[in-house]
C-alpha positions in Angstrom: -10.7 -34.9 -0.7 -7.1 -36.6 -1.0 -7.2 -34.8 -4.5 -8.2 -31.3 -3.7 -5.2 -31.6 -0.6 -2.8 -32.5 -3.1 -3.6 -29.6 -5.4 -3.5 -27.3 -2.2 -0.3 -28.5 -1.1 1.2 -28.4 -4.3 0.1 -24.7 -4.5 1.6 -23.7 -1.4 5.0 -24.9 -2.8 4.5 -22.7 -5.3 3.8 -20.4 -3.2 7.2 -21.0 -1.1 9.1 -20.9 -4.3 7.5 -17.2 -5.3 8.3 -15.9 -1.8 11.7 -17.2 -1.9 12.4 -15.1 -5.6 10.7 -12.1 -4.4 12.4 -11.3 -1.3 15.7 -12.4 -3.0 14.9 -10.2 -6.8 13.2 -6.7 -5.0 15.8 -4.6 -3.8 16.8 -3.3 -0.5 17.4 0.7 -0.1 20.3 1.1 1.4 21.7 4.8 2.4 23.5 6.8 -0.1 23.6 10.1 -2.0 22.7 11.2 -5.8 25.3 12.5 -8.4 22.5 15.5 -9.0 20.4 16.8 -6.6 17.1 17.7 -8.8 14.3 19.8 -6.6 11.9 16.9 -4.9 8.2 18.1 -3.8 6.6 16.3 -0.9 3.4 16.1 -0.9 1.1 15.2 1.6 -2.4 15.0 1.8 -4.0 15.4 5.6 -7.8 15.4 6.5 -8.1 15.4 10.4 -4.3 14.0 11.0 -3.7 15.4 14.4 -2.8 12.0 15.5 0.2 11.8 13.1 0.9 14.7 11.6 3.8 16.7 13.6 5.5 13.4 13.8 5.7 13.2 10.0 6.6 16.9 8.7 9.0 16.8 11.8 10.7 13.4 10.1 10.3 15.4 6.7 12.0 18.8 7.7 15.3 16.2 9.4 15.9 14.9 5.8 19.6 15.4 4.7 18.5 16.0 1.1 19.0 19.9 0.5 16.7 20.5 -2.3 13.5 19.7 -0.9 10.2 21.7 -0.8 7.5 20.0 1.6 3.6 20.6 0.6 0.8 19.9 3.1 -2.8 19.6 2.0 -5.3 20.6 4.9 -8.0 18.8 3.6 -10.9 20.1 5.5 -9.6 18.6 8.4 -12.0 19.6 11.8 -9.9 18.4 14.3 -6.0 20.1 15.2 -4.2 19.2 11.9 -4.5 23.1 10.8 -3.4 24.4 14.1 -0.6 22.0 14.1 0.9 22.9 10.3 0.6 26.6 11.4 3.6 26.0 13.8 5.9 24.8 11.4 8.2 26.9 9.8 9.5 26.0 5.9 6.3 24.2 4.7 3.8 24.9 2.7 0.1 24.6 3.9 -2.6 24.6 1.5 -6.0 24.5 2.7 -8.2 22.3 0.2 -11.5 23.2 -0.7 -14.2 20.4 -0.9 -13.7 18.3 -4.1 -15.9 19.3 -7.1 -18.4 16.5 -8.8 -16.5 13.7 -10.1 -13.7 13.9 -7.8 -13.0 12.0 -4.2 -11.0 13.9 -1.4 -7.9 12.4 -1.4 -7.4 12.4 -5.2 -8.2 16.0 -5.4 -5.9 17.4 -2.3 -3.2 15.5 -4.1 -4.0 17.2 -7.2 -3.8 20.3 -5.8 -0.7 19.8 -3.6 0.9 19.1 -7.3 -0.1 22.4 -8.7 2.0 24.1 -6.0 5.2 22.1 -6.7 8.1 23.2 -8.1 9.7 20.4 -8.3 11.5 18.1 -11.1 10.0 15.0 -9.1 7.1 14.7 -7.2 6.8 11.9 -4.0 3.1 11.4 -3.0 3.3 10.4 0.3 0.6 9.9 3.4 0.3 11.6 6.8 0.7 9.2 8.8 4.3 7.8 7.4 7.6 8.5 9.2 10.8 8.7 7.2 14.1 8.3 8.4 16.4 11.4 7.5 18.6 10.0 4.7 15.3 8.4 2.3 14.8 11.1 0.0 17.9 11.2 -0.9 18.4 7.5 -0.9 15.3 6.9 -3.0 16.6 9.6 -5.6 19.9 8.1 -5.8 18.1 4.7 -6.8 15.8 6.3 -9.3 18.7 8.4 -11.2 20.3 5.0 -11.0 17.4 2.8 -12.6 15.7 5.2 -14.8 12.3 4.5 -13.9 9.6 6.4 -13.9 8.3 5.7 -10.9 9.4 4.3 -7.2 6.9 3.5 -4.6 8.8 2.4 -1.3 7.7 -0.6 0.4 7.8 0.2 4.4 7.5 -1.6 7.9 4.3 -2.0 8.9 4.1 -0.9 12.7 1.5 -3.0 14.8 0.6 -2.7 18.4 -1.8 -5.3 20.1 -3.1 -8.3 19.0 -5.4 -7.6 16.4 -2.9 -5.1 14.3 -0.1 -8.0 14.7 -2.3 -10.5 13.4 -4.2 -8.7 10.5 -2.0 -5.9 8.6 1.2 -8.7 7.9 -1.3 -9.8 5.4 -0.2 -7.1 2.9 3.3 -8.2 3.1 2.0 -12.3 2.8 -0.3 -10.9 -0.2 2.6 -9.0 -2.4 5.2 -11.3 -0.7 4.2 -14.5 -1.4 1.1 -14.2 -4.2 2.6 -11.6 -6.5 5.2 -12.3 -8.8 7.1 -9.1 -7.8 10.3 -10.6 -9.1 8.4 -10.4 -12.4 6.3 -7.0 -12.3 9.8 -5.4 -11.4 11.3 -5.9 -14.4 8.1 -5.6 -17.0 5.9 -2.8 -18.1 2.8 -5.2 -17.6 0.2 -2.9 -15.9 -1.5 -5.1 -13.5 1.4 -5.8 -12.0 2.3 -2.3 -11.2 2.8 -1.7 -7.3 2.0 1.7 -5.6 1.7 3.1 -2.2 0.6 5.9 0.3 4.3 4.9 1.9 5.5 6.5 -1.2 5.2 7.0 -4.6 8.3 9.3 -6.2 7.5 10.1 -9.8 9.4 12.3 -12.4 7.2 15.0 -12.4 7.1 15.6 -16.7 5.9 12.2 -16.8 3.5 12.3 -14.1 2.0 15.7 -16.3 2.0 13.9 -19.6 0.1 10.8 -18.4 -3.0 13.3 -16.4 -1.7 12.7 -12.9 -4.4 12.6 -10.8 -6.9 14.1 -12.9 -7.1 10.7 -14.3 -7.0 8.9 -10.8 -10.0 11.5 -9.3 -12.6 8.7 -9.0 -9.8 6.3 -7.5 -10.0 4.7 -4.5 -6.8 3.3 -4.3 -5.2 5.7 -6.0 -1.1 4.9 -5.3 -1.6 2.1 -6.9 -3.5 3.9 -9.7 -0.7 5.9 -10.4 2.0 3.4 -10.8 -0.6 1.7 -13.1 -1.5 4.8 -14.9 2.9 5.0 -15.6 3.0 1.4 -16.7 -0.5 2.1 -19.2 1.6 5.4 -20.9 4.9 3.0 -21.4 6.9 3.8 -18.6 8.9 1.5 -16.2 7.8 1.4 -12.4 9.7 -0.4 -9.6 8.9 -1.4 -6.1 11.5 -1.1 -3.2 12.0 -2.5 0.0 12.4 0.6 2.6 11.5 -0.7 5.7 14.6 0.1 7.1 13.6 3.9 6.5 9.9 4.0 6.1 7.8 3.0 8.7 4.0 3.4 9.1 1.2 2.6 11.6 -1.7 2.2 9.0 -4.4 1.6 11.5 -5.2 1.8 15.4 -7.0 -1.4 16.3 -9.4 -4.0 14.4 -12.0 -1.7 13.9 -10.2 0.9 11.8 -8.9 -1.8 9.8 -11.8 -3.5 8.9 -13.4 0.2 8.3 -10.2 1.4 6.0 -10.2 -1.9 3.7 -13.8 -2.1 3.5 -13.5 0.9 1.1 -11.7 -0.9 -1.3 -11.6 -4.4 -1.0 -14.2 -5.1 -3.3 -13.2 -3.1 -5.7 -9.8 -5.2 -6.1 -12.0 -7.5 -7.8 -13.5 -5.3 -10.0 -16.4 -5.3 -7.8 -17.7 -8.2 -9.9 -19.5 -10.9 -7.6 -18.4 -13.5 -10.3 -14.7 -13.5 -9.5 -15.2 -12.4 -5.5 -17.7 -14.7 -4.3 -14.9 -17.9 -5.8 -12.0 -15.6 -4.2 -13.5 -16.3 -0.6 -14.6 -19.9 -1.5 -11.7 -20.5 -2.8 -9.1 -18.4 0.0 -11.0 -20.5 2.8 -10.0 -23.7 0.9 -6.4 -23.0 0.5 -6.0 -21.8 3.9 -8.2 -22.8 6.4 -8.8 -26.2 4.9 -5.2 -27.8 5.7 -5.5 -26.5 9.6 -9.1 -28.1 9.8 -8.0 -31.7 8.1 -4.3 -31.2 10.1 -6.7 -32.2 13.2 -7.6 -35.1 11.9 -4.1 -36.7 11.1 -4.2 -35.9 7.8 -0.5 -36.4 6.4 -0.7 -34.1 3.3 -2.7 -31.5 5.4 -0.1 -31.8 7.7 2.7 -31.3 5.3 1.1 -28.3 4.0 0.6 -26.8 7.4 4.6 -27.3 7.6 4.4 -25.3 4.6 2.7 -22.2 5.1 4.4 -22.0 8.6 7.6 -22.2 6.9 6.8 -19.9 4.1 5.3 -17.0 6.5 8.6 -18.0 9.1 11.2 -16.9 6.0 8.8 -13.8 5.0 8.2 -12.8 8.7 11.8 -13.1 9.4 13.3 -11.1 6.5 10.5 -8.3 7.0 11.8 -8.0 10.6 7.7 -9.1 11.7 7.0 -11.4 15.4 7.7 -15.1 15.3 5.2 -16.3 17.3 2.7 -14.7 14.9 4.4 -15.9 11.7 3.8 -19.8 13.6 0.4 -19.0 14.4 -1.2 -16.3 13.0 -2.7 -17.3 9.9 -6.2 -18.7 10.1 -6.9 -15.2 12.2 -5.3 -13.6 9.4 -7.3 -14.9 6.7 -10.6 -14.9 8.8 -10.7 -11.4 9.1 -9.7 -10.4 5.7 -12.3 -13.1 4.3 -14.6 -10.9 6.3 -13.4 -7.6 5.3 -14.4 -8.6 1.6 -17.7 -9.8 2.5 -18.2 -6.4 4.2 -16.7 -4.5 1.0 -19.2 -6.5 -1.1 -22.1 -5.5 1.2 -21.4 -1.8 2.0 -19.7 -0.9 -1.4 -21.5 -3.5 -3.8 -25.2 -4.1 -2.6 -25.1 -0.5 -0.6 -23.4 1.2 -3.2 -21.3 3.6 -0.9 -17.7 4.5 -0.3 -17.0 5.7 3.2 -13.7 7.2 3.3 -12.3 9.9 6.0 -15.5 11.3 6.6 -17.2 11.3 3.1 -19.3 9.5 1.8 -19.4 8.8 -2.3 -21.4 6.6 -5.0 -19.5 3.5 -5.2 -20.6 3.5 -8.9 -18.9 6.6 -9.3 -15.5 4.9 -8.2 -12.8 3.2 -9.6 -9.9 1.1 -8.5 -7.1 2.7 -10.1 -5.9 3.8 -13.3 -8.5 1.3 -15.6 
């Protein structure tokens, strides 16, 4: 046991160290104009958004950048998202048609908000993400600046209530503190390509000559796809830190988190049992296990207590996220995202399906990304 400890403790220095690089290496956006002011298309994908929706082209229509063009996909929404869109002025609203074999719903209302743009970029963005007014032209500035293909926009999470406070900061403590940002930002190695729903702005030639989404239309987690799909044709991707000017309320409650991960949980482990039954084993081990043996007087399971509290105190702090959760959030945390795997293995593994905004697909049928 004193062995195992050891080896857990070591990793979360590790661990401390990588957090410490990535939050110092990934840029900040901070406000500022282009020297050009090439045509941007926003396009937004929205099945039964009435929740979110007026907030977001609202925030989209205030953006100082003048040469914008703002595409909305009414994907077969059946709640008020169409009667909404109808009362705004200088969008335009495209009402999807069901995705033919082969393709899933969100992929395919992308695809065809891209066939309406005119623009020299293209930023993919979700329905339910509010942009302050000076981002567009902010995130163009640093693209012309870098000369990446592609920029996807890391944002502030917003969480109200217990449950969201405890579970979503776990994407931040995931890319944070277990990817090595500081080096996917500055290679072209694929799986270490970042994307998001916050964001993704893409030179639009590039995004034709690689297939855009006609070769992400089985992908379930299909921003990340994309940046993937840039890094496989050559290109350089970048991930930003925006949460001063993106901000975004994923999910309302525990129970649309656990149903919005379950989709594709699995599938970040290539939906092979072989390498996700070991990822729980192993994720209870290196975070439960110090807690349990912490009770006990353990000294090294103390000191590596002291280390994952400091570690989530620094990342919690910098990403502007509650204190008192950062001290003692994290066996929650890991708890329900342990069981959000075992549910992705059962309902998109054993079960074989893919529920996802009111669909329901062949899991078989579905991919990750860009593979």
């Amino acid at each position: 046991m004193s062995t195992l400890l050891w080896a857990i403790c070591i990793l979360w220095v590790v661990t401390l160290v990588t957090t410490l690089l990535n939050l110092a290496s990934v840029s900040r956006l901070q406000p500022r104009q282009p020297r050009r002011f090439p045509r941007v298309s926003i396009v937004v994908p929205a099945r039964d958004e009435e929740r979110t929706i007026e907030r977001t082209v609202r925030a989209l229509l205030a953006q100082t950048y003048p040469e914008l063009e703002i595409i909305v996909v009414n994907d077969r929404s059946v709640d008020r998202t169409g009667e909404i869109l109808a009362g705004f002025p200088g969008i335009t609203v495209v009402d999807n048609e069901e995705p033919p074999p082969g393709w899933l719903g969100k992929p395919w209302a992308l695809h065809q908000g891209s066939l309406r743009a005119t623009g020299e970029l293209l930023l993919f963005v979700d329905a339910d993400v509010i942009y302050e007014p000076p981002l567009v032209a902010t995130a163009v500035a640093y693209l012309e600046e870098r000369g990446v293909a592609l920029l996807s926009l890391f944002p502030d999470f917003e969480a109200h209530g217990f449950w969201e406070h405890v579970a979503m900061p776990n994407l931040a403590v995931f890319g944070f503190s277990f990817l090595p940002l500081w080096l996917g930002n500055r290679t072209r190695i694929v799986r270490l390509a970042i994307g998001g729903g916050t964001g993704n702005l893409v030179r639009r030639d590039l995004y034709l000559a690689a297939g855009g989404h006609e070769a992400l239309q089985d992908a379930v987690v299909d921003d990340v796809g994309m940046a993937r799909l840039m890094r496989r044709e050559g290109h350089h991707t970048e991930l930003v830190r925006a949460e001063t000017m993106v901000r975004v309320r994923m999910y309302h409650g525990l129970r649309e988190i656990v149903d919005g991960f379950t989709k594709n949980a699995f599938s970040t482990f290539d939906r092979s049992y072989l390498v996700a039954v070991p990822g729980v084993v192993l994720t209870l081990l290196v975070h439960l296990l110090p807690y349990a043996m912490a009770l006990t007087g353990n000294a090294i399971a103390l000191a590596t207590v002291g280390l994952i509290t400091l570690t989530r105190v620094i990342l919690f702090r910098s990403l502007g996220y509650r204190l008192d959760n950062a001290l003692f959030g994290h066996p929650p945390m890991i708890v329900i995202w342990c069981a959000i795997l075992v549910r992705s293995m059962w309902m998109t593994g054993i079960r074989r399906r893919v529920h996802w905004r009111g669909r329901t697909y062949d899991a078989d049928r579905t991919k990750f990304g860009a593979e």
